[in-house]
C-alpha positions as CSV (number, residue, x, y, z in Angstrom):
1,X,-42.7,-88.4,119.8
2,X,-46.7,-87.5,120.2
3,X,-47.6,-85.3,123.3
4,X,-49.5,-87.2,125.6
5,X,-53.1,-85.5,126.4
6,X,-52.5,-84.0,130.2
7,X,-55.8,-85.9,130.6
8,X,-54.3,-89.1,129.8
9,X,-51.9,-88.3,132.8
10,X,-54.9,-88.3,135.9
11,X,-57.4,-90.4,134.9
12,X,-57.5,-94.2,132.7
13,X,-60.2,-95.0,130.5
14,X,-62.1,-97.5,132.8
15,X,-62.4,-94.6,135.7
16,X,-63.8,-91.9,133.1
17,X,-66.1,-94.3,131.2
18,X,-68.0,-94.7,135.2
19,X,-67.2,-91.1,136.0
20,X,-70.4,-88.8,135.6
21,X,-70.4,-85.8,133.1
22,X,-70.2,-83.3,136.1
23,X,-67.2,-85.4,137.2
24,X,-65.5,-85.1,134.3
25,X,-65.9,-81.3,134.0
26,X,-64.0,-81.6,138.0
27,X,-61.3,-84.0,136.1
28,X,-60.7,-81.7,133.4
29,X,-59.7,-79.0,135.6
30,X,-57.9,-80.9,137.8
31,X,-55.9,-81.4,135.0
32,X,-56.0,-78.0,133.5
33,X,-54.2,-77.1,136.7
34,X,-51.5,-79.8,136.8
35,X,-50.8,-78.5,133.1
36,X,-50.7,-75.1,134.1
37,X,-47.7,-76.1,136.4
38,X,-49.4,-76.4,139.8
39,X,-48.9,-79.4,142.2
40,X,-51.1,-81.4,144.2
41,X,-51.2,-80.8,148.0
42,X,-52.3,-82.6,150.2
43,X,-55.6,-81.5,152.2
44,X,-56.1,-81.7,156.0
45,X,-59.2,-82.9,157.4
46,X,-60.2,-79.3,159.2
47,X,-59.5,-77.7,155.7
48,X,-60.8,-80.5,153.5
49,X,-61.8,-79.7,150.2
50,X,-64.0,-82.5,148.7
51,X,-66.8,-82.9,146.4
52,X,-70.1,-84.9,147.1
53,X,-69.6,-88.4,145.9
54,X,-72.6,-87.5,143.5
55,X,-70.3,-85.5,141.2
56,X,-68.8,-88.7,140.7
57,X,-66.7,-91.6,142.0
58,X,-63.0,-90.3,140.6
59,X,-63.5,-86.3,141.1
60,X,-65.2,-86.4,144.4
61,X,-62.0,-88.4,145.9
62,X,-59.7,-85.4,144.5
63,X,-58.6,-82.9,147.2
64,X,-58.6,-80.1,145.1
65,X,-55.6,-78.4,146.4
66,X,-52.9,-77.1,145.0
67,X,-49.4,-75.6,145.5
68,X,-46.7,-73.9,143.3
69,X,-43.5,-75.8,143.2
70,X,-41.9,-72.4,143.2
71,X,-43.3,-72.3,147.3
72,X,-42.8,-76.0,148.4
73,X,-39.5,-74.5,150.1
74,X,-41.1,-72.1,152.3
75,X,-42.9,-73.4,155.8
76,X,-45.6,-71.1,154.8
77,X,-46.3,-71.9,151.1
78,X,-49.6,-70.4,150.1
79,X,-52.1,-72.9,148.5
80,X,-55.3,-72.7,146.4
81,X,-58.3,-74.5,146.9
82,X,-60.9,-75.5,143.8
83,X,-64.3,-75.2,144.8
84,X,-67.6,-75.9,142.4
85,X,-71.2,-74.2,142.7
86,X,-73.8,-74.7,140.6
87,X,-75.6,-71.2,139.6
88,X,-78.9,-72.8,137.6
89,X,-77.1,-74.2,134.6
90,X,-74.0,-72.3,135.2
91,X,-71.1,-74.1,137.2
92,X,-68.7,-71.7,138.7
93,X,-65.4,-73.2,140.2
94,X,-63.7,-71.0,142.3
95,X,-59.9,-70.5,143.7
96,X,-59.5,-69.4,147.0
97,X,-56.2,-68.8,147.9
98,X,-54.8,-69.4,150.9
99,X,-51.4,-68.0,153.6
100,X,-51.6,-69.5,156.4
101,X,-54.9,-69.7,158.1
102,X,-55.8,-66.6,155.8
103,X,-58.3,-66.7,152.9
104,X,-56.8,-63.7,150.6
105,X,-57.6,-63.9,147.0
106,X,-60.7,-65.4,145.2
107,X,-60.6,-66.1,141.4
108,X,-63.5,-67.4,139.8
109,X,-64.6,-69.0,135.9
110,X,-68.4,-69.6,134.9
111,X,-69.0,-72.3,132.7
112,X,-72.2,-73.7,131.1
113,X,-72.8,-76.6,132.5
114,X,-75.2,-78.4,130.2
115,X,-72.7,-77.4,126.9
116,X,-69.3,-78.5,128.9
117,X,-70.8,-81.8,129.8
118,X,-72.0,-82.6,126.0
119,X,-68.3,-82.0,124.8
120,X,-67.2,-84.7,127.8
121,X,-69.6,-87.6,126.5
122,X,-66.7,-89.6,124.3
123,X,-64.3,-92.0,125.2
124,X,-61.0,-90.6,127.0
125,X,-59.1,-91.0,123.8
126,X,-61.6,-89.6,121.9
127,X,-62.0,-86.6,124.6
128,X,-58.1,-86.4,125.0
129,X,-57.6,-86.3,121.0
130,X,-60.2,-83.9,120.9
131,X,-58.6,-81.0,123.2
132,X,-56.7,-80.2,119.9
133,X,-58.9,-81.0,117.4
134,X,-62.4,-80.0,118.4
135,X,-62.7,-75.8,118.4
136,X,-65.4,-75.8,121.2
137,X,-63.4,-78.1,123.6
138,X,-60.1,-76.3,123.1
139,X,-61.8,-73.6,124.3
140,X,-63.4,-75.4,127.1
141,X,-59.5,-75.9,127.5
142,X,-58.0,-72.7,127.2
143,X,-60.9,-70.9,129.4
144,X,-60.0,-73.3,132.1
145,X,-56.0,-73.3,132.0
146,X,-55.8,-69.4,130.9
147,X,-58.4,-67.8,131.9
148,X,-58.3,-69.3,135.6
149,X,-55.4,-71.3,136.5
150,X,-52.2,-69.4,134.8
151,X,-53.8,-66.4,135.8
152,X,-53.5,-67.9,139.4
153,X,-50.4,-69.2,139.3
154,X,-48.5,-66.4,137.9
155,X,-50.6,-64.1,140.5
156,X,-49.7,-66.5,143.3
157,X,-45.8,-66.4,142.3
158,X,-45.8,-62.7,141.7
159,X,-47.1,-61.7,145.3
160,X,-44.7,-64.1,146.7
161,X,-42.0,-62.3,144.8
162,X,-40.8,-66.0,143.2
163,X,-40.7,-66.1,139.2
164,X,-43.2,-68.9,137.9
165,X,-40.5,-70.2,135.6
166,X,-36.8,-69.6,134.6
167,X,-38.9,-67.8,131.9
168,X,-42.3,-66.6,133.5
169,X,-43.6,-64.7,130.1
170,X,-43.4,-68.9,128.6
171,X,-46.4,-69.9,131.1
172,X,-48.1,-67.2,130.9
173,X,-48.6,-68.0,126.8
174,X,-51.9,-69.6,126.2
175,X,-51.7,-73.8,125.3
176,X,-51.6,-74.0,122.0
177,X,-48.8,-71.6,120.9
C-alpha cells in the first residue's frame, strides 16, 4: 500500500489550485507539523493566531496552533503558536510556545521566499509526489519538519517530562529514513 503524501491529508486539489504560493508555503507547514506528530488546537479569539486573508483563502482560515497529544491530559497543556514574517525575501515562521498565559520558548526557521514558492507552482499531486522525488523540495521538507517542528516537539515533551513516543529516539529521525 502507497503512503499517502501528509499533504494530501489537509488540503484537496481544488483549494490548492486557488490557494496563493505564500499560502501554500503556510499549508506545507501546517502539514509538516501534523507529520511531525503535533495536533491541532483550537484558538481562542483573545489568543487568535490567523494570517491575513491575502496569504490566501485556505492558510489564512488555519489557526496555527498546536498541541502534543502526549499533553491533551493535563488542564494546563502547553501549546505552540506558528507565526509568519516576511524579512525582504526571507519568510521566517516562528513557534512560540505557550503554559498558560506564559510566552516561554521561541523557535524560529528562515526560508527564502521567492525559491520555496517556485517549488509550490505544480499541481497537489504533482507537489505531493514531488516531496520524495524532487532534492530541493525534500529539503524544503526536511528543513521544515526537522529543523523546526520535531525539534519543538521533542523540546515541548522533554520539559514537560512526557516521552514524545513509546520510542522518542523514532521521531526524532529525520523523514526519509
Amino acid at each position: 500500500m502507497a503512503k499517502i503524501s501528509p499533504l494530501l491529508t489537509v488540503i484537496d486539489a481544488g483549494r490548492w489550485a486557488a490557494e496563493r504560493r505564500l499560502g501554500r508555503l503556510v499549508l506545507l507547514t501546517h502539514a509538516t507539523f501534523l507529520e511531525a506528530g503535533f495536533l491541532a488546537a483550537g484558538a481562542d479569539e483573545e489568543n487568535s493566531v490567523r494570517l491575513p486573508t491575502q496569504v490566501g483563502r485556505t492558510a489564512s482560515a488555519l489557526p496555527l496552533r498546536y498541541t502534543a497529544p502526549q499533553l491533551l491530559h493535563r488542564p494546563d497543556a502547553a501549546t505552540v503558536a506558528l507565526r509568519v514574517r516576511a524579512h525582504g525575501r526571507n519568510l521566517v515562521f516562528y513557534v512560540c510556545v505557550k503554559f498558560g498565559n506564559l510566552w516561554l520558548d521561541t523557535y524560529w526557521i528562515c526560508l527564502d521566499a521567492l525559491a520555496a514558492a517556485r517549488l509550490l507552482t505544480g499541481g497537489l499531486d504533482g507537489t505531493a509526489r514531488a516531496l520524495v522525488r524532487d532534492a530541493r523540495l525534500a529539503a524544503l521538507w526536511s528543513a521544515l519538519t526537522d529543523g523546526l517542528c520535531r525539534r519543538v516537539l521533542v523540546d515541548l515533551c522533554a520539559k514537560n517530562g512526557v516521552a514524545v513516543d513509546p520510542d522518542p529516539s523514532f521521531v526524532s529521525l529525520p523523514c526519509d529514513l
